[in-house]
Each structure stands twice: as structure tokens, then as C-alpha cells.
C-alpha positions as CSV (number, residue, x, y, z in Angstrom):
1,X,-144.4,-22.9,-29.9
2,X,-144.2,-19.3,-29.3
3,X,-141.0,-18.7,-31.3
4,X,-142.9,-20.6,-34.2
5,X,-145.7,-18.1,-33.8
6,X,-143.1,-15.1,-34.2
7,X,-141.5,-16.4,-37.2
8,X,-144.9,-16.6,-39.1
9,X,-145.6,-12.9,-38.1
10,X,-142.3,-11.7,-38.5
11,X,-141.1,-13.3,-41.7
12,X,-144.0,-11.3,-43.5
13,X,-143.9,-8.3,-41.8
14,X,-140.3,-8.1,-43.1
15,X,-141.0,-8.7,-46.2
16,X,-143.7,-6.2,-46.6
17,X,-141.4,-3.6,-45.1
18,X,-138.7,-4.3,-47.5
19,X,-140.8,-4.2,-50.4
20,X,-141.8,-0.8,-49.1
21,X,-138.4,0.5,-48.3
22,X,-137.1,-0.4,-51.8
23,X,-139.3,1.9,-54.5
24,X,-137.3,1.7,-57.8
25,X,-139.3,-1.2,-58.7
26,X,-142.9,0.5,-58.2
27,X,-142.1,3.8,-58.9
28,X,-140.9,2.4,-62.6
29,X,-144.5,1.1,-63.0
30,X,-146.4,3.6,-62.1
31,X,-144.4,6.2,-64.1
32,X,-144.9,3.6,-67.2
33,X,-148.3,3.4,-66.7
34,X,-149.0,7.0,-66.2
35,X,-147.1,7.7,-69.4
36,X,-149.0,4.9,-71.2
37,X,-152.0,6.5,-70.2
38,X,-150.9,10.0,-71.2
39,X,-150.0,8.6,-74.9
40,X,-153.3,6.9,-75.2
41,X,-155.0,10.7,-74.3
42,X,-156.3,8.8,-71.1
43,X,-156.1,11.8,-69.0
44,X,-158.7,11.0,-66.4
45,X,-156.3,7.7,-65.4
46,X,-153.1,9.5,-66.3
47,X,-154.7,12.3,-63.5
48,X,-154.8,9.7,-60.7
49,X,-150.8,9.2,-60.6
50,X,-150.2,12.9,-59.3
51,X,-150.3,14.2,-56.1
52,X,-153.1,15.3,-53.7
53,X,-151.8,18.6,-53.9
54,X,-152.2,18.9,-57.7
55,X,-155.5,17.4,-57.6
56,X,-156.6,19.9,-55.4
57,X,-155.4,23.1,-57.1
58,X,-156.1,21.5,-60.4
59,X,-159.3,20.2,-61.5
60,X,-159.3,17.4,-63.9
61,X,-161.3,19.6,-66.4
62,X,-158.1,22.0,-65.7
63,X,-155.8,19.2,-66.2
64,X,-157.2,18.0,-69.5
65,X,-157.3,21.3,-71.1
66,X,-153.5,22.3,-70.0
67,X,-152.0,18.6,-71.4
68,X,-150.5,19.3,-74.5
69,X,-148.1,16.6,-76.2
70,X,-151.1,14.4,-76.9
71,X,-150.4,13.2,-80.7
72,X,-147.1,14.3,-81.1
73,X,-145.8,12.0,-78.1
74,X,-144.8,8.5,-79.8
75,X,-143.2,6.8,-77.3
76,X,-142.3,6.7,-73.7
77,X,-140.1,4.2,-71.9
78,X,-139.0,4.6,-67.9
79,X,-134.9,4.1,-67.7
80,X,-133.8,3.9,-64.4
81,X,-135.3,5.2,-61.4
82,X,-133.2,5.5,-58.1
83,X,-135.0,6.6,-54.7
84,X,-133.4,8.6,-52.1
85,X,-132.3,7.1,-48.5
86,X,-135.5,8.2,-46.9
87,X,-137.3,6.0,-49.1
88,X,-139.9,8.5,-49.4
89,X,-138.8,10.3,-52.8
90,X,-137.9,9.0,-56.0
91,X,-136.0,10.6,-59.5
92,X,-137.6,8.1,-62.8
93,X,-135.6,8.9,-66.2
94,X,-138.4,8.7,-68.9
95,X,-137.1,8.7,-72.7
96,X,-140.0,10.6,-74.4
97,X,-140.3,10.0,-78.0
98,X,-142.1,12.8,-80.1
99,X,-143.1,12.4,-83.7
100,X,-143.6,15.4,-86.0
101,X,-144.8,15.7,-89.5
102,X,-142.3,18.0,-91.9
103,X,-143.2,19.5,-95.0
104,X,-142.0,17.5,-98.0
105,X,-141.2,14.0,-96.0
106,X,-143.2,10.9,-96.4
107,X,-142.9,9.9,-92.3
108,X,-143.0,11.7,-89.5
109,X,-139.5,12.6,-88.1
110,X,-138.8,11.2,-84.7
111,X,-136.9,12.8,-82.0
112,X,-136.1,11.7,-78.6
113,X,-135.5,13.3,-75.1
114,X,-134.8,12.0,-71.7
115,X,-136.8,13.9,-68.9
116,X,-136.3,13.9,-65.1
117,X,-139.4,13.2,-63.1
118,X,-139.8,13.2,-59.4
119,X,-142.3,11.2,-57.3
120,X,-143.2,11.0,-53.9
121,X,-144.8,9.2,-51.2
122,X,-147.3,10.9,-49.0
123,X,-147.3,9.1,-46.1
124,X,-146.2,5.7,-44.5
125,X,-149.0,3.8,-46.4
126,X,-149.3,5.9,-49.7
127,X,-148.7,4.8,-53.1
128,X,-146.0,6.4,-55.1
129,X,-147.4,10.2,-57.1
130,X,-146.0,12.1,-59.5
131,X,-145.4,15.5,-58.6
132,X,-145.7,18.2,-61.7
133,X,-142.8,21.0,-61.7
């Protein structure tokens, strides 16, 4: 009976840890979701994502008044993400997609980039934050 009673506490416990241990899969969601909130000029939510740190240097009034992209970004989509061994930091590869409006053209002109972004977990039981470079 009491091997029974370790495989029901066990068998979760390993589960959760994995899930923790293996970020790519989070990390990509949250850096989707931050960006979606950043094109929809939701800064207060897109301000949740980073880290303590940058909260506390930077007040969201700061924040909102230092964004700048709002408009011209299009488009964002996460490519890949790949977390370090430590399991603690992650790189996400976001294609950014900016639209600008040129003199003499009927659409805007789209161009895209692919920027680097780096997230982190503060501690054991954290979620995954963006840290601004």
C-alpha cells in the first residue's frame, strides 16, 4: 500500500518538475503575449511581463512614455526560443514586423527584423520576465 501511496505523489511531482525544468514552451507564450499586448498599445499588461527590477526603477507612467514602436509595429511572431542548462534563463527570437507609410505609395511598406530577447526566472517558483537591455 505504501509503494501505491508514493507513486501517486511522486508521478506528479515529476511532472511538475519537468514542466518547470523545460521553459521553451512558456517562455514562447509569454513573449507572444507580451508582444501582442505591446502591438495593441496595452502597455499596462505588456508592463507585467518584465522584471521586478525594471518595475522598480521604472514606473509604469515611465514605461508608457518611453515605448515607442506603437503604430508602426505590424506584426510580431516568437520563432524559437532555447533555454540555457540552468533552466533559469532563456534567448526567444521574435520577428518584428514594422509598417511605414512612404510618400507617393498607396500601402504602407513592410519590413521585417528578427530581435534577440532574453528572459529570466527569478526564483524557484517565478514565472518567466522579460528583461529590457
Amino acid at each position: 500500500m505504501s509503494s501505491r501511496f508514493d507513486w501517486v505523489i511522486v508521478l506528479p511531482l515529476c511532472w511538475m518538475l519537468t514542466a518547470c525544468v523545460s521553459g521553451e514552451t512558456t517562455v514562447k507564450q509569454a513573449a507572444q503575449q507580451r508582444w501582442n499586448a505591446l502591438l495593441a498599445g496595452d502597455l499596462q499588461q505588456a508592463y507585467q511581463y518584465y522584471t521586478d527590477a525594471f518595475k522598480q526603477t521604472v514606473p509604469l507612467e515611465h514605461f508608457r512614455n518611453s515605448v515607442q514602436g506603437i503604430g508602426l509595429w505590424s506584426k510580431a511572431q516568437v520563432q524559437k526560443v532555447s533555454c540555457d542548462t540552468s533552466g533559469s534563463q532563456c534567448k526567444a527570437e521574435v520577428e518584428v514586423t514594422v509598417a511605414m507609410k512612404m510618400r507617393g505609395l498607396p500601402k504602407p511598406v513592410e519590413t521585417s527584423d528578427v530581435i534577440q530577447e532574453t528572459w529570466t526566472k527569478e526564483g524557484e517558483f517565478s514565472d518567466w520576465r522579460y528583461v529590457k537591455k
